[in-house]
N, CA, C and O atoms as a Tinker XYZ file with bonds, in Angstrom:
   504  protein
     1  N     95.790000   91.295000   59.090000    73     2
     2  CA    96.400000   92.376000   59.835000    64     1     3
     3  C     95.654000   92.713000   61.116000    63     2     4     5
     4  O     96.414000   92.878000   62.071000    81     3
     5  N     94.871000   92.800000   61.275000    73     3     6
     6  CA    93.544000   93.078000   62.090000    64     5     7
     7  C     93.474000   92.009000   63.194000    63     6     8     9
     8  O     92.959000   92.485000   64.205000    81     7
     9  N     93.819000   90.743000   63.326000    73     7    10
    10  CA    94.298000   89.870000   64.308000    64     9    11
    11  C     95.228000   89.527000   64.934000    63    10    12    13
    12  O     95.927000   89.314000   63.943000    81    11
    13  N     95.851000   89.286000   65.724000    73    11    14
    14  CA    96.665000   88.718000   66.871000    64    13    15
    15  C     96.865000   87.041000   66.269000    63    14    16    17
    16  O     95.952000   86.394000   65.756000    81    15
    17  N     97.962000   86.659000   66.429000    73    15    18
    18  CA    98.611000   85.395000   65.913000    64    17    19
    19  C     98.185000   84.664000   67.540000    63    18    20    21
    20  O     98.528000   85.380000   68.480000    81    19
    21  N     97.739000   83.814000   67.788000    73    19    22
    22  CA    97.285000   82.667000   69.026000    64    21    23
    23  C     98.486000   83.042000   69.816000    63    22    24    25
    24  O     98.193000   83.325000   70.978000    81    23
    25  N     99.497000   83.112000   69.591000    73    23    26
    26  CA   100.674000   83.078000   70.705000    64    25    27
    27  C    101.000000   84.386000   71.352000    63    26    28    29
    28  O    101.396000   84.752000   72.459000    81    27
    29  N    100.764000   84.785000   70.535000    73    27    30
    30  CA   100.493000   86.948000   71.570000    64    29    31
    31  C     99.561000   87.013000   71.983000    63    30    32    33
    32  O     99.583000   87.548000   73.091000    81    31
    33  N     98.268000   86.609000   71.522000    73    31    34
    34  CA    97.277000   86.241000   72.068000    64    33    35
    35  C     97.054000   86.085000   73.438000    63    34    36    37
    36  O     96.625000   86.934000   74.219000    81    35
    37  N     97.344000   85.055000   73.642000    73    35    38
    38  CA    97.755000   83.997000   74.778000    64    37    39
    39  C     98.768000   84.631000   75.770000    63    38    40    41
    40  O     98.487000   84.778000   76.960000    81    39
    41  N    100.256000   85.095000   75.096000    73    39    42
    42  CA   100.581000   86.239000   76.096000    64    41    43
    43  C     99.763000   86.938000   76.573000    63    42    44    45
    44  O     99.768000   86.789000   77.795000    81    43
    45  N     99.121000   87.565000   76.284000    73    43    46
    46  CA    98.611000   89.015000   76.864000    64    45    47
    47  C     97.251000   88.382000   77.914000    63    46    48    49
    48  O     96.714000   89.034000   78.810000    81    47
    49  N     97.016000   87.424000   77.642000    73    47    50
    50  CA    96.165000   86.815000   78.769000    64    49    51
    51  C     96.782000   86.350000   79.838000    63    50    52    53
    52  O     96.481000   86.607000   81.004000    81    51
    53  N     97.925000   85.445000   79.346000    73    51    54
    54  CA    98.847000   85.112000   80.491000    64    53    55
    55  C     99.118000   86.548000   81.513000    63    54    56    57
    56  O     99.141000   86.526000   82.744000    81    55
    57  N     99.303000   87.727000   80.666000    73    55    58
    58  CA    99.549000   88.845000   81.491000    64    57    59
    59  C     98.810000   89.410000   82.452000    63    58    60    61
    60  O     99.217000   89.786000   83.551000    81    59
    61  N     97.086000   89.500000   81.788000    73    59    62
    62  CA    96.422000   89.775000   82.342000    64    61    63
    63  C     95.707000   89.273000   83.784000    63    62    64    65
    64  O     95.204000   89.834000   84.757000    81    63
    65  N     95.982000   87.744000   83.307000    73    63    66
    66  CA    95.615000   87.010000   84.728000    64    65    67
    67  C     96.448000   87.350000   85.612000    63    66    68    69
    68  O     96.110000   87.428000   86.793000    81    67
    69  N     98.166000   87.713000   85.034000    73    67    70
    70  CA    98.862000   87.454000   86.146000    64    69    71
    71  C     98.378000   89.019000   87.154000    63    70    72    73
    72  O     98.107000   89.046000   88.355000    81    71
    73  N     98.395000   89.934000   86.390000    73    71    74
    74  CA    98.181000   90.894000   86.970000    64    73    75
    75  C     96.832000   91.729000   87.944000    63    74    76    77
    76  O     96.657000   92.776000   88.567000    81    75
    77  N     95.779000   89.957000   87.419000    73    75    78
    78  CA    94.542000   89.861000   87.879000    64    77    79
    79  C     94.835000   89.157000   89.269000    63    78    80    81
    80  O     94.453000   89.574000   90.362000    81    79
    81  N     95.378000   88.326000   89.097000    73    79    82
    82  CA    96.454000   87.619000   90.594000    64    81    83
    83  C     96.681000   88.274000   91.770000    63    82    84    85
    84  O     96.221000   88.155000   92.905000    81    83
    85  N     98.056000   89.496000   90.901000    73    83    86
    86  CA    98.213000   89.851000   91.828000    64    85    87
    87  C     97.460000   91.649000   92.846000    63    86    88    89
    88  O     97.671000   92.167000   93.942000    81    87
    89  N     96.764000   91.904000   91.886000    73    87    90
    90  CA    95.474000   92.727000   92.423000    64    89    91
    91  C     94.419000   91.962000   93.683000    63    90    92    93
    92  O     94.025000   92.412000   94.759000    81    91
    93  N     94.157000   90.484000   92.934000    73    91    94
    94  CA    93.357000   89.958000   94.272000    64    93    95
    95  C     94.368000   89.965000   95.457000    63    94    96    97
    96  O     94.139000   90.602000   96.486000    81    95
    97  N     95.622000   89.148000   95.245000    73    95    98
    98  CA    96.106000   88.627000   96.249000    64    97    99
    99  C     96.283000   90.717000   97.024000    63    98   100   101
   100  O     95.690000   90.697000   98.103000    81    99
   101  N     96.607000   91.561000   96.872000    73    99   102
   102  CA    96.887000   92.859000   97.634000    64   101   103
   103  C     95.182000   92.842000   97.914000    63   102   104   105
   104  O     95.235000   92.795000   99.143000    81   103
   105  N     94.270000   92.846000   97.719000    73   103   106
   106  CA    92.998000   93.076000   98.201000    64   105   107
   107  C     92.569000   92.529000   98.804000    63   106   108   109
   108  O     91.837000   93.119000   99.598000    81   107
   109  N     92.657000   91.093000   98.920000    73   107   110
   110  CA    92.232000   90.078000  100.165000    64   109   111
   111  C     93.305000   90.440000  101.216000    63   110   112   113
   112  O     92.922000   90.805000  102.328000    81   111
   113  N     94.700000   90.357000  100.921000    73   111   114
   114  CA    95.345000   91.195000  102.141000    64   113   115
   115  C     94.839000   92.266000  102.686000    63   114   116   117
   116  O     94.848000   92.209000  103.915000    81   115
   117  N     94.337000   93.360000  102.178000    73   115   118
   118  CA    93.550000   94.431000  102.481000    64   117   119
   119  C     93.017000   94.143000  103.556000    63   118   120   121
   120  O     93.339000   94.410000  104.714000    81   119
   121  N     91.629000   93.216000  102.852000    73   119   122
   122  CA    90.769000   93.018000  103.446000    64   121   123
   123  C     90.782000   91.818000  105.089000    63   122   124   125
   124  O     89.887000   91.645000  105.916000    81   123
   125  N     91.624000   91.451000  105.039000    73   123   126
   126  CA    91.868000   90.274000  105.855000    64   125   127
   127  C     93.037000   90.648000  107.093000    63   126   128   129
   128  O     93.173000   90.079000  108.176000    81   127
   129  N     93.716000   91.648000  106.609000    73   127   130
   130  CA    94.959000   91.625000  107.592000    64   129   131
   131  C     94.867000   93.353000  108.430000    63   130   132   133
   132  O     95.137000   94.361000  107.777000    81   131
   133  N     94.610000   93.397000  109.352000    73   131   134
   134  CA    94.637000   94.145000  110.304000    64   133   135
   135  C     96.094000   95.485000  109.742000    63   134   136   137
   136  O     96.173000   96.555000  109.137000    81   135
   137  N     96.976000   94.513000  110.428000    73   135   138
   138  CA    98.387000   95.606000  110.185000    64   137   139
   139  C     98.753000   96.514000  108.612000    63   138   140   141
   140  O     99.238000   97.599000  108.290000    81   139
   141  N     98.028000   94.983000  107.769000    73   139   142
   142  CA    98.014000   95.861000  106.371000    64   141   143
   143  C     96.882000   97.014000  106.143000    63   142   144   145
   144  O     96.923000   97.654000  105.093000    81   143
   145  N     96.116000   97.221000  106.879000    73   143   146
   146  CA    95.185000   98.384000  107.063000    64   145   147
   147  C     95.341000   99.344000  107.341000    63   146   148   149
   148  O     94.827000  100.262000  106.701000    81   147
   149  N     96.541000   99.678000  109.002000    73   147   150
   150  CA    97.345000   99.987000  109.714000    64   149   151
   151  C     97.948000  100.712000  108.466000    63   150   152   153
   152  O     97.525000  101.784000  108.032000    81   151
   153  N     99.227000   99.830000  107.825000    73   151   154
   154  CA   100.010000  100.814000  106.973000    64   153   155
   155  C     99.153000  101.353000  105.751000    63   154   156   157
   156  O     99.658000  102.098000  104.911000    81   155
   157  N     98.040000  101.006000  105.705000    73   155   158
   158  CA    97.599000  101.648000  104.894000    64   157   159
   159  C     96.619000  103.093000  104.894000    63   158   160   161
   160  O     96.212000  103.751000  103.937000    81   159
   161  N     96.474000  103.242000  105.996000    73   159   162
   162  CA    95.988000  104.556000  106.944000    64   161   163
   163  C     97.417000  105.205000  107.060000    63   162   164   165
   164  O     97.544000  106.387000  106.741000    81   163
   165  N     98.078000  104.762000  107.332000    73   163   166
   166  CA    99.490000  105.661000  107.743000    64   165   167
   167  C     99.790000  106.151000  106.193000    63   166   168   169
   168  O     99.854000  107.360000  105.970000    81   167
   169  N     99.955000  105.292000  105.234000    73   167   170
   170  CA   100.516000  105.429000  104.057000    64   169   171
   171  C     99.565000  106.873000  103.649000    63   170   172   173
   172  O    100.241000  107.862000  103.363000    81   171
   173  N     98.623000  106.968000  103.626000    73   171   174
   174  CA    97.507000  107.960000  102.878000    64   173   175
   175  C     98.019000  109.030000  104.003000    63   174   176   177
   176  O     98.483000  110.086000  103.571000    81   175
   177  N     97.968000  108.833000  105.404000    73   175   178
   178  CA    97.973000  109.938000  105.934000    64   177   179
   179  C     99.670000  110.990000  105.794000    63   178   180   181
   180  O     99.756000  112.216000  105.728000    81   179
   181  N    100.561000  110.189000  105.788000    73   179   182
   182  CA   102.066000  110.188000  104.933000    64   181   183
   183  C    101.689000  111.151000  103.526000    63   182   184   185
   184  O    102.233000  112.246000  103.390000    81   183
   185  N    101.005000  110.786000  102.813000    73   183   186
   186  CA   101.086000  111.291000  100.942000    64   185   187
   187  C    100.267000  112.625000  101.762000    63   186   188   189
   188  O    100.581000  113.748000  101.367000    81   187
   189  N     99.273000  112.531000  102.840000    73   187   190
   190  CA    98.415000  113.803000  102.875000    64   189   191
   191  C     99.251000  114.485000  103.442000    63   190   192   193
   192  O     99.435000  115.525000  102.809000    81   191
   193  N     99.936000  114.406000  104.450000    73   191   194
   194  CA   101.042000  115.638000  104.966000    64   193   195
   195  C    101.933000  116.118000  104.264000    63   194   196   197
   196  O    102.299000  117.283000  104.424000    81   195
   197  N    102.594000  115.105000  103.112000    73   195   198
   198  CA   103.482000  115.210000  102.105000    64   197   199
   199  C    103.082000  116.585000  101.294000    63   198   200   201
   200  O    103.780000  117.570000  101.051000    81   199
   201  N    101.753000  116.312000  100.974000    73   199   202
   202  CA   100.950000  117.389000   99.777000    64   201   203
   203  C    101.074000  119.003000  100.888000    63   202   204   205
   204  O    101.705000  120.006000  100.554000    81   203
   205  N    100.346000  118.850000  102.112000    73   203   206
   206  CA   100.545000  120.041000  102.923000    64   205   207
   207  C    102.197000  120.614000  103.412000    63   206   208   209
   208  O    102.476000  121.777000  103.702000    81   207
   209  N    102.997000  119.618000  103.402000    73   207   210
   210  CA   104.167000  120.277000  103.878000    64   209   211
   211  C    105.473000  120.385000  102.095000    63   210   212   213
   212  O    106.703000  120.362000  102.037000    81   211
   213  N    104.470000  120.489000  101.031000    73   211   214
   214  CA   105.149000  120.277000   99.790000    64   213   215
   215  C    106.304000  119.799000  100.018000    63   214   216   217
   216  O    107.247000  120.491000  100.405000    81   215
   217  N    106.360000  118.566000   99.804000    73   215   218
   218  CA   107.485000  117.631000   99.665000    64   217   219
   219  C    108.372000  117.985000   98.338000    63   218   220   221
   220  O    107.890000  118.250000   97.237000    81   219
   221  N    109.408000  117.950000   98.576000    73   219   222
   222  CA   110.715000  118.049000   97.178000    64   221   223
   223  C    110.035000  116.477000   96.214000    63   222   224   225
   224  O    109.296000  115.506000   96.378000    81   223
   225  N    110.825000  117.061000   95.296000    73   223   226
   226  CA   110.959000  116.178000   94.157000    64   225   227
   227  C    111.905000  114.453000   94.828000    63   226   228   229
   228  O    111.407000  113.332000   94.934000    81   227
   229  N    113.128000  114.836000   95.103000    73   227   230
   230  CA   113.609000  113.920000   96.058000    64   229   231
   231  C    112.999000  113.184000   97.311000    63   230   232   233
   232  O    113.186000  111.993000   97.557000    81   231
   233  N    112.154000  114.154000   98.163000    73   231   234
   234  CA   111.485000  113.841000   99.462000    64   233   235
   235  C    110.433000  112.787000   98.904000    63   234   236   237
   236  O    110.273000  111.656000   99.363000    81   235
   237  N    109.716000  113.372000   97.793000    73   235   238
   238  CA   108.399000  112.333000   97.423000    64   237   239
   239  C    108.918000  110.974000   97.036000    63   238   240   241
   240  O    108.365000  109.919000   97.346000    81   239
   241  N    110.244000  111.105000   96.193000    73   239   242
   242  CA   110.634000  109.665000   95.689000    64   241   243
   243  C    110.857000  108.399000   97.115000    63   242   244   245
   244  O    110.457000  107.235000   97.151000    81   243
   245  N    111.649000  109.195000   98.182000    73   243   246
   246  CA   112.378000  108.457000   99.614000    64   245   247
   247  C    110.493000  108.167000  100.155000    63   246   248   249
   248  O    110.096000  107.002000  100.128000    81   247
   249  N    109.729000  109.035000  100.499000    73   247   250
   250  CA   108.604000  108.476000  100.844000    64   249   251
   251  C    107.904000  107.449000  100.119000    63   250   252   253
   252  O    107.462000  106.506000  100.777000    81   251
   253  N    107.682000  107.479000   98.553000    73   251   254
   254  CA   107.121000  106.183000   97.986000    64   253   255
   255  C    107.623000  105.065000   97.958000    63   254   256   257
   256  O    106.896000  104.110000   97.684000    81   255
   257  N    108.999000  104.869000   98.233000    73   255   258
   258  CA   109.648000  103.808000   97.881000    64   257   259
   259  C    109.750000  102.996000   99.358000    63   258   260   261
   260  O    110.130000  101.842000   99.554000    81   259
   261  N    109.175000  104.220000  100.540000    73   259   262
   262  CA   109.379000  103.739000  101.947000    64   261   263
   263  C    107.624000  102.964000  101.345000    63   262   264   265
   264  O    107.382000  101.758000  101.397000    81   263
   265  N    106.923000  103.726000  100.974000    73   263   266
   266  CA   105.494000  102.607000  101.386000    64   265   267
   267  C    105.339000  102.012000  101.108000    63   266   268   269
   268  O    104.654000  101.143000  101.646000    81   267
   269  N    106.196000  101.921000   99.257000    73   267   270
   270  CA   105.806000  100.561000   98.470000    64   269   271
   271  C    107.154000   99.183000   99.118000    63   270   272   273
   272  O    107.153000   98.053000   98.630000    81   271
   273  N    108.001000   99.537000  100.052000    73   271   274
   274  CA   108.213000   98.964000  100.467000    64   273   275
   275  C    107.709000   98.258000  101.490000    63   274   276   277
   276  O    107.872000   97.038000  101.535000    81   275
   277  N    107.125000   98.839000  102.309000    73   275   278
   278  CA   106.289000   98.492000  103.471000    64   277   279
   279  C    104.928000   97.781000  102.659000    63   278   280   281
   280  O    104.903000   96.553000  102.748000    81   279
   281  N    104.390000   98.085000  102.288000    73   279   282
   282  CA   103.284000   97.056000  101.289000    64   281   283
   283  C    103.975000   96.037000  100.674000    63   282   284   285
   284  O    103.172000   95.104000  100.669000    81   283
   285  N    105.214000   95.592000  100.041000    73   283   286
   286  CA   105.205000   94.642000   99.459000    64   285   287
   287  C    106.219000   93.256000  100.665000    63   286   288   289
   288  O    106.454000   92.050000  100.593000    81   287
   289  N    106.563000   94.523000  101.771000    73   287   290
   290  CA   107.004000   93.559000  102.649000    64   289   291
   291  C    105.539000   92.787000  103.860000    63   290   292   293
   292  O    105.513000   91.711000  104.456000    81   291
   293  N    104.731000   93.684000  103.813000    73   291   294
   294  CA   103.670000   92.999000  104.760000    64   293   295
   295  C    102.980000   92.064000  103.810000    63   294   296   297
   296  O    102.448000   91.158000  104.452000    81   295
   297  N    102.759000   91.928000  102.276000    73   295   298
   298  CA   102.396000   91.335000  101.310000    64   297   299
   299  C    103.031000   89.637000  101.624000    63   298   300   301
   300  O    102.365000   88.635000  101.886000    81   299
   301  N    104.520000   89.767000  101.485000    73   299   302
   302  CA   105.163000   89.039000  101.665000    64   301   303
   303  C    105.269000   87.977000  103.320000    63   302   304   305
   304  O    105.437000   86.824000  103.717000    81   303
   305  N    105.107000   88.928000  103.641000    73   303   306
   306  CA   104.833000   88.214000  105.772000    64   305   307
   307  C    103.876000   87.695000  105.317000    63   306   308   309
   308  O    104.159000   86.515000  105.113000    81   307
   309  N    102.166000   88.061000  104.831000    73   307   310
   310  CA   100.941000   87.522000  104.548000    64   309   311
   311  C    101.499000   85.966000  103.877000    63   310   312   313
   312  O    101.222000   84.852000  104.323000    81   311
   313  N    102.274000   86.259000  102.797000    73   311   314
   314  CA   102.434000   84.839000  102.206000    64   313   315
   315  C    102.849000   83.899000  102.803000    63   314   316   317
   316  O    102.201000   82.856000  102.724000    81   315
   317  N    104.410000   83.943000  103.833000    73   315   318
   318  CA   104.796000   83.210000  104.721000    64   317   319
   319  C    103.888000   82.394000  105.586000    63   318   320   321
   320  O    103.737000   81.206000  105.869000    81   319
   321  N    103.309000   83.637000  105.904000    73   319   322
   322  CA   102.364000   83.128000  107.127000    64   321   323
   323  C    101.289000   81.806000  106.881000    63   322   324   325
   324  O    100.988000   80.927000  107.689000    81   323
   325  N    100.837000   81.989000  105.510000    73   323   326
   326  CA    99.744000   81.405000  104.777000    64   325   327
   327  C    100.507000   80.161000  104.493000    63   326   328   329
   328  O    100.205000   79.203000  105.205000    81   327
   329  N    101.551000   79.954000  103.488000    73   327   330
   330  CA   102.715000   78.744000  103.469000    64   329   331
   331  C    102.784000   77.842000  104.561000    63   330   332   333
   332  O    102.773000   76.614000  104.489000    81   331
   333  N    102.858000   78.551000  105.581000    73   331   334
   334  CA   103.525000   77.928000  106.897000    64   333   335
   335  C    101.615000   77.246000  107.487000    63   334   336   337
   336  O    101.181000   76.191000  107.949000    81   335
   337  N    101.099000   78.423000  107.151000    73   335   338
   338  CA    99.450000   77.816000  107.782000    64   337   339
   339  C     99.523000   76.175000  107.135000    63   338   340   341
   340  O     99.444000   75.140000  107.796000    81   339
   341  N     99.669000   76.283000  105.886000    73   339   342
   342  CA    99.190000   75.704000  104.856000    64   341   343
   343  C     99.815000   74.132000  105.234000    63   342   344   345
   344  O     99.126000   73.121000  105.369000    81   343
   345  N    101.431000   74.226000  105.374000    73   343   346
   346  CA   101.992000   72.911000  105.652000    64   345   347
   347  C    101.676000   72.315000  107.141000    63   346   348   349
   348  O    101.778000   71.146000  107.515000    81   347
   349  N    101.315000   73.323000  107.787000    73   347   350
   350  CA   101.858000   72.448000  109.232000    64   349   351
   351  C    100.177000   73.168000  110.529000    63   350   352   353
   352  O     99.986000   74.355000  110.265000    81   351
   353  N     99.599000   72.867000  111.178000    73   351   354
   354  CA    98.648000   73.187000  111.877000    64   353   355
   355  C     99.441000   73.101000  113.093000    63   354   356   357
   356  O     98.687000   73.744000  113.823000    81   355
   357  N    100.359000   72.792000  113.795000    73   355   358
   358  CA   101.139000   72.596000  114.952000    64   357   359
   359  C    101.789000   73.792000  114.942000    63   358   360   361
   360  O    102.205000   74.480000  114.009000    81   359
   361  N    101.823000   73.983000  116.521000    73   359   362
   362  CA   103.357000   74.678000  117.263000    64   361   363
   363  C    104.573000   74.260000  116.900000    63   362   364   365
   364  O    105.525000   73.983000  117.630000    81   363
   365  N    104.488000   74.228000  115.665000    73   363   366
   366  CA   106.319000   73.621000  115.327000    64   365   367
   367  C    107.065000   74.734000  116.236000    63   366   368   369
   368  O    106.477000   75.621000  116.854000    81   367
   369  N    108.236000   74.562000  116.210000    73   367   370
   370  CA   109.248000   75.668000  116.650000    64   369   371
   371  C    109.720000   76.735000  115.577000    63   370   372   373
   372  O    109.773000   77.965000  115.592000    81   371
   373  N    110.172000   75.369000  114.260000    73   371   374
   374  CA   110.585000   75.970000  112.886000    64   373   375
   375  C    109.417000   77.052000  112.457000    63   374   376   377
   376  O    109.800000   78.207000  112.273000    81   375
   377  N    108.153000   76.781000  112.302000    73   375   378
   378  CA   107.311000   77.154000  111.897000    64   377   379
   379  C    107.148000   78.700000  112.334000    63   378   380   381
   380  O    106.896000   79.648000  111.590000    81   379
   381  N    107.393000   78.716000  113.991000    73   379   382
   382  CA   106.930000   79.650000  114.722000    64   381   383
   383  C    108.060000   80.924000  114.597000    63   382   384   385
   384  O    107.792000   82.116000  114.747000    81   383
   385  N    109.396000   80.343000  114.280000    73   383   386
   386  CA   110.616000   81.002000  113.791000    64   385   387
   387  C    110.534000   81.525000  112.367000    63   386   388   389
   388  O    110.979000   82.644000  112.114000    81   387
   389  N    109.982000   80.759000  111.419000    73   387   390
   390  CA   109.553000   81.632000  110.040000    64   389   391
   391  C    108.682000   82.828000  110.093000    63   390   392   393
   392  O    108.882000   83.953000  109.635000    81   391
   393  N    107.585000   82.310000  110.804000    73   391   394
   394  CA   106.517000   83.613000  111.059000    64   393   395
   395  C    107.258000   84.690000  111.714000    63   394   396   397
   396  O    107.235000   85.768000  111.120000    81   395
   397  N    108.014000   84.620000  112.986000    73   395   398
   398  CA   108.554000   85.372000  113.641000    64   397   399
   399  C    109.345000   86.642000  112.645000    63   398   400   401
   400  O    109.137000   87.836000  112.431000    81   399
   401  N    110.593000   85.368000  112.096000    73   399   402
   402  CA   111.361000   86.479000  111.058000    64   401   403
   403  C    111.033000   87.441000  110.029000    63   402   404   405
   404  O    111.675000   88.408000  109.621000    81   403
   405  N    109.399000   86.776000  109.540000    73   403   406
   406  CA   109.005000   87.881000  108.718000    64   405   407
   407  C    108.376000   88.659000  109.176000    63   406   408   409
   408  O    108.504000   89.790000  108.707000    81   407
   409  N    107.505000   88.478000  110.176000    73   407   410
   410  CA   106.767000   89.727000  111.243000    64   409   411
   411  C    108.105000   91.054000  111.589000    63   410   412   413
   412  O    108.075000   92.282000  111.678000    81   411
   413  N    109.416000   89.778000  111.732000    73   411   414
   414  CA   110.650000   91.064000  111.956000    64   413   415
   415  C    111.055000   91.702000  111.430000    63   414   416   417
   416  O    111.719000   92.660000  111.827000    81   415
   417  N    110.789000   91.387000  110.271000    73   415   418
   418  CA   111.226000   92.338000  108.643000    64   417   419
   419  C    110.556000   93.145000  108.830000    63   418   420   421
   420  O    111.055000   94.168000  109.300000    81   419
   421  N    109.294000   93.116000  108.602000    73   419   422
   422  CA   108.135000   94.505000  108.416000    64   421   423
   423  C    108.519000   95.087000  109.434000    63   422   424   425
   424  O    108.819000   96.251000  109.168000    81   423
   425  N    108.730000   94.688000  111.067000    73   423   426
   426  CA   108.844000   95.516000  112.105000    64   425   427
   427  C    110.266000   96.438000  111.742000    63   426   428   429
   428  O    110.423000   97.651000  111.886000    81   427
   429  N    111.050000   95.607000  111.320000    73   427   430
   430  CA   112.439000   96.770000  111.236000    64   429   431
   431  C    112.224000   97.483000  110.076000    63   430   432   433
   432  O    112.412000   98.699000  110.114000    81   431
   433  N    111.805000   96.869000  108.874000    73   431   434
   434  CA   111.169000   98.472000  107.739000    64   433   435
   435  C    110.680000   99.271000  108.420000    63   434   436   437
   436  O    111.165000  100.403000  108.436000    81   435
   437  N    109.121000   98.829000  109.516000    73   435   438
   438  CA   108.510000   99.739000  109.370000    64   437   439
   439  C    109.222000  101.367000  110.577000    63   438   440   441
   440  O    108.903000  102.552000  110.479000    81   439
   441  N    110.201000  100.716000  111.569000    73   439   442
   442  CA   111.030000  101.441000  112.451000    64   441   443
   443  C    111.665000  102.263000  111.422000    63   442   444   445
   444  O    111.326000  103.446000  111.396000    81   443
   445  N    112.629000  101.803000  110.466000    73   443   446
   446  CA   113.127000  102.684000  109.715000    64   445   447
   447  C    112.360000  103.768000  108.976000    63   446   448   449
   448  O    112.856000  104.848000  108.656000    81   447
   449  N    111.447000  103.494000  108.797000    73   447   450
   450  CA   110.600000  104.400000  107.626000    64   449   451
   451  C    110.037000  105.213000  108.742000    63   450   452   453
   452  O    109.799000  106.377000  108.420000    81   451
   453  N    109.801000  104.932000  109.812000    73   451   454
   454  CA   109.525000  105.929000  111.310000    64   453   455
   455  C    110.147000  107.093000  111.111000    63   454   456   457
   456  O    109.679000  108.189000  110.803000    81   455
   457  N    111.762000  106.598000  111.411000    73   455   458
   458  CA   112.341000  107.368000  111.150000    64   457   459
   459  C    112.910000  108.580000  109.862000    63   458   460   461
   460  O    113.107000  109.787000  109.725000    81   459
   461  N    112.958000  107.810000  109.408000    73   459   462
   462  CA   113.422000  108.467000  107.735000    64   461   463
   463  C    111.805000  109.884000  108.020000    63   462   464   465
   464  O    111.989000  111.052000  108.363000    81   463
   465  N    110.824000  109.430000  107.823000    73   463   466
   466  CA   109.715000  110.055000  108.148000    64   465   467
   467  C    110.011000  110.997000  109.153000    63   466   468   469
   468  O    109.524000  112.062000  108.775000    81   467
   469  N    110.674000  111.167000  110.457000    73   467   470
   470  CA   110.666000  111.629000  111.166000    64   469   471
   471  C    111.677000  113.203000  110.599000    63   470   472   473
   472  O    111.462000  114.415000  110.609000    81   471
   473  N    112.685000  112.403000  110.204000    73   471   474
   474  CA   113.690000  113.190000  109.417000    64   473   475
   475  C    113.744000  113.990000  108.390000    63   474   476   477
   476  O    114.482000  114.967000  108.263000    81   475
   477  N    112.764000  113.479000  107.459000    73   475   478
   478  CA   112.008000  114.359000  106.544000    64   477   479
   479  C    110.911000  115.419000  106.894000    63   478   480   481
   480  O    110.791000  116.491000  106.302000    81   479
   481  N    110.094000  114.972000  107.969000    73   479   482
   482  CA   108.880000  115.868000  108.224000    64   481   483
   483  C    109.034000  116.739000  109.007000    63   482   484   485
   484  O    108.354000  117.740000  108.779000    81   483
   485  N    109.938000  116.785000  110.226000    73   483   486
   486  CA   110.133000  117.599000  111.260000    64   485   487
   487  C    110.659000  118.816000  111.255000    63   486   488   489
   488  O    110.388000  119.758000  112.000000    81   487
   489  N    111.687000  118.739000  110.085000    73   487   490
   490  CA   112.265000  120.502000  109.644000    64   489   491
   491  C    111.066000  120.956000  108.989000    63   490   492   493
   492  O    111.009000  122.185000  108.981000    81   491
   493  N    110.004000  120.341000  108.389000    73   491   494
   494  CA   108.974000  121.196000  108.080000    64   493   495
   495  C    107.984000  121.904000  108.904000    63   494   496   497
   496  O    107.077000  122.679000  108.600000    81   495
   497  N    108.387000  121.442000  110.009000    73   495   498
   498  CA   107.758000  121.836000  111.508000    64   497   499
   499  C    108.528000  123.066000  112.222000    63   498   500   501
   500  O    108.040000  123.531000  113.252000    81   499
   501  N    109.552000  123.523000  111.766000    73   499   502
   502  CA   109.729000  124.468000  112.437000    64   501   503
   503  C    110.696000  125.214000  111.350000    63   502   504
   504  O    111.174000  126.319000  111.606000    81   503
């Protein structure tokens, strides 16, 4: 009773690595990527105005889901970017068009969440 059968076992390691994975892979992004620093100063400074201008129950949900979007989309540009490092060392064109489109993603999240932000915070301003 007192033991784990090898195959749950083994799940829960499988789990753990994976989740050991993906902790490194967000921390070397951290640590390595400029812009992910960027939203990550904004993000804290976002939750700190949130707490001073008491955000609704609703307001807090539209703000987390804006950052954890914005983190898992600059997460994602990081990977591209790295893929694309990885196959090709040239000025491809293709290459330079993948990087592009995902740099464009984060740029149009992060415009939207500008806004949405803007829209949420500003009636608390007056």
């Amino acid at each position: 009773m007192g033991f784990q059968d090898p195959p749950k076992q083994k799940e829960w390691q499988r789990l753990r690595k994976s989740f050991a994975n993906a902790f490194n892979g967000i921390f070397l992004t951290f640590i390595s990527e400029r812009n992910f620093q960027i939203h990550t100063g904004a993000a804290i400074l976002v939750i700190f105005c949130g707490f001073i201008f008491r955000l609704t129950a609703l307001e807090w949900v539209v703000i987390l889901i804006l950052i954890g979007g914005m983190f898992a989309l600059e997460l994602i540009n990081t990977a591209i970017e790295h893929a694309v490092d990885l196959i090709t060392n040239e000025n491809h064109p293709l290459a330079k068009a993948a990087k592009d489109a995902a740099a464009g993603a984060v740029c149009v999240f992060a415009a939207i969440s500008c806004m949405i932000g803007l829209i949420i915070f500003i009636p608390k301003l007056f």
